[in-house]
C-alpha positions in Angstrom: -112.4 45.4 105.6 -113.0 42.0 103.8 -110.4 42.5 101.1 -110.3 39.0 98.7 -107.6 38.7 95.8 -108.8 36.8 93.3 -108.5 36.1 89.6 -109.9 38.2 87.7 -113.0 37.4 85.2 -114.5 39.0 81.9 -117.4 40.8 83.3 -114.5 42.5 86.1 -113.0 44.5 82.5 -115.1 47.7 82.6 -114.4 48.3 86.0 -110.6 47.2 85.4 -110.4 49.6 82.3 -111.4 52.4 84.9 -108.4 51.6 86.7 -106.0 51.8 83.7 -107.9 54.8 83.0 -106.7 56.0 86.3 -102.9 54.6 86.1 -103.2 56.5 82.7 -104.0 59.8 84.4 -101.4 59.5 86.5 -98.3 58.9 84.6 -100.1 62.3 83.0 -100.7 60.0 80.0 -104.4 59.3 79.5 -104.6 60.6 75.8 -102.1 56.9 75.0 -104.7 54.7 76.3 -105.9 53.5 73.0 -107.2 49.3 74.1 -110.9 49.2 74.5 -113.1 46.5 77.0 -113.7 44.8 74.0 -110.3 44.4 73.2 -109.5 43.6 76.5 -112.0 40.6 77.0 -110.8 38.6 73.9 -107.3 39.1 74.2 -107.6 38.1 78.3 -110.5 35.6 77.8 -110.7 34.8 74.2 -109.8 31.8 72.4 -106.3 32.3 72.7 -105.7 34.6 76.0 -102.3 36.6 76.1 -102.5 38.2 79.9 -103.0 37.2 83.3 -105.4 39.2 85.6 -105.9 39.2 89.2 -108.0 41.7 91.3 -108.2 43.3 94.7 -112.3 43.3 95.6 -113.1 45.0 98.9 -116.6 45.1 99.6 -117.6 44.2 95.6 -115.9 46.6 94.0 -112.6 46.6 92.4 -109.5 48.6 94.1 -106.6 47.0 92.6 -105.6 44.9 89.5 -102.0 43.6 88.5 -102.1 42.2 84.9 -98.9 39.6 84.3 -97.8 37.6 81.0 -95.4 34.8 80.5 -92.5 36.0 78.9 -89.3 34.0 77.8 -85.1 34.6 77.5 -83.1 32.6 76.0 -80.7 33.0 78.7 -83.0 32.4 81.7 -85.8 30.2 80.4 -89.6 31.0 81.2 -90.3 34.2 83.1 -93.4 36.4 84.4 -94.1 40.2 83.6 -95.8 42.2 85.7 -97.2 44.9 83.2 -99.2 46.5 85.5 -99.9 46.9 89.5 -102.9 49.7 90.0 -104.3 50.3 93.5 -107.4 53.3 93.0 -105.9 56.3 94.8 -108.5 56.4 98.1 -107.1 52.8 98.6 -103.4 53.2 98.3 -100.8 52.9 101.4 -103.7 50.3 103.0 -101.8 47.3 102.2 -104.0 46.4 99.3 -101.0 46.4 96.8 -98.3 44.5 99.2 -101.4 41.8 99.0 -102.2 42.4 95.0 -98.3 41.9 94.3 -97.4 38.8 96.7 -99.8 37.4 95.0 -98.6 37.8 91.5 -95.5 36.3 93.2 -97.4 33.4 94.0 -98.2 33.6 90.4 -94.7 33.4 89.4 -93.7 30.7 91.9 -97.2 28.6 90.5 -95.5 28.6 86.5 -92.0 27.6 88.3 -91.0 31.0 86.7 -87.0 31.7 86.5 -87.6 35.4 86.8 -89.9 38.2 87.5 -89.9 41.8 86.3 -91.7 44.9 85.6 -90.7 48.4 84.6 -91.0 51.6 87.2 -91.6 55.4 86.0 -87.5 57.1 87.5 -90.4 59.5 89.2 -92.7 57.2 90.4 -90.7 57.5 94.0 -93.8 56.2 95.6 -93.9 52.6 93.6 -89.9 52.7 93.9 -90.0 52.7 97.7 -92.5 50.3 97.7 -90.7 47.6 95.6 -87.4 48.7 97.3 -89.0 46.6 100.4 -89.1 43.4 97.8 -84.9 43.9 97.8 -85.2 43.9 94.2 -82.7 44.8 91.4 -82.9 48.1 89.8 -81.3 47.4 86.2 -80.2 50.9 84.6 -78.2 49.4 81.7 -81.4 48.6 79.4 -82.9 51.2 77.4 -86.6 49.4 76.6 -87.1 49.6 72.9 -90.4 49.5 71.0 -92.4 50.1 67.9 -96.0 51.4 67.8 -98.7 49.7 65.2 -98.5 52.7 63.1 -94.9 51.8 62.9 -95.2 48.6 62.6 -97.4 48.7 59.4 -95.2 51.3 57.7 -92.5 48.8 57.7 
């Protein structure tokens, strides 16, 4: 197995949409996927790019993506966001994410970022093992808070 991490690149997005696809189906959810490819490439590889992407390639094909963006608190200073970690599910438990998410930590360290978080399903028992092995902090006094574009324009 000749797994390579490596960024990732425009012509990766229609296999890396599949994956989404695939995260999608499994937080039962796939009907709220509404970003296309084409969205994707600009807003990762436009003019002005708003995400980082890195992908796990074993054998040409892509297994495993993490997408990350700089984010920034007033109270810490410059931070990453790991929005999404996705290992296709013949590939999981081979060591493919532990790779895929040491090196968004490399990521992180590479910006001289202050912190570095990302947001777990309370049932996703599988991904909260995993980054229990990390010693990370579980925060359960934040309730995330958002507003969808059709909200946003009726305001």
């Amino acid at each position: 197995m000749s797994l390579i991490i490596r960024k990732g690149k425009q012509e990766d997005i229609p296999a890396v949409h599949q994956l989404v696809m695939e995260l999608a189906a499994y937080e039962k959810a796939p009907d709220q996927v509404t970003n296309t490819i084409e969205q994707m490439i600009e807003d990762g590889f436009g003019a002005s790019p708003v995400y980082g992407l890195l992908v796990a390639e074993l054998e040409n094909k892509i297994v495993g993506i993490a997408f990350y963006f700089t984010k920034y608190s007033t109270w810490r200073g410059k931070g990453l966001f790991l929005e999404d970690l996705v290992v296709t599910e013949s590939y999981r438990k081979s060591g493919i994410g532990k790779k895929l998410f040491d090196a968004v930590i490399a990521e992180a360290k590479k910006m001289k970022a202050k912190t570095m978080h990302w947001q777990v399903l309370d049932w996703n028992t599988p991904a909260i093992e995993f980054y229990k092995k990390y010693n990370c902090t579980f925060e359960g006094e934040w309730i995330d808070c958002k507003l969808s574009s059709n909200q946003i324009t009726a305001i």
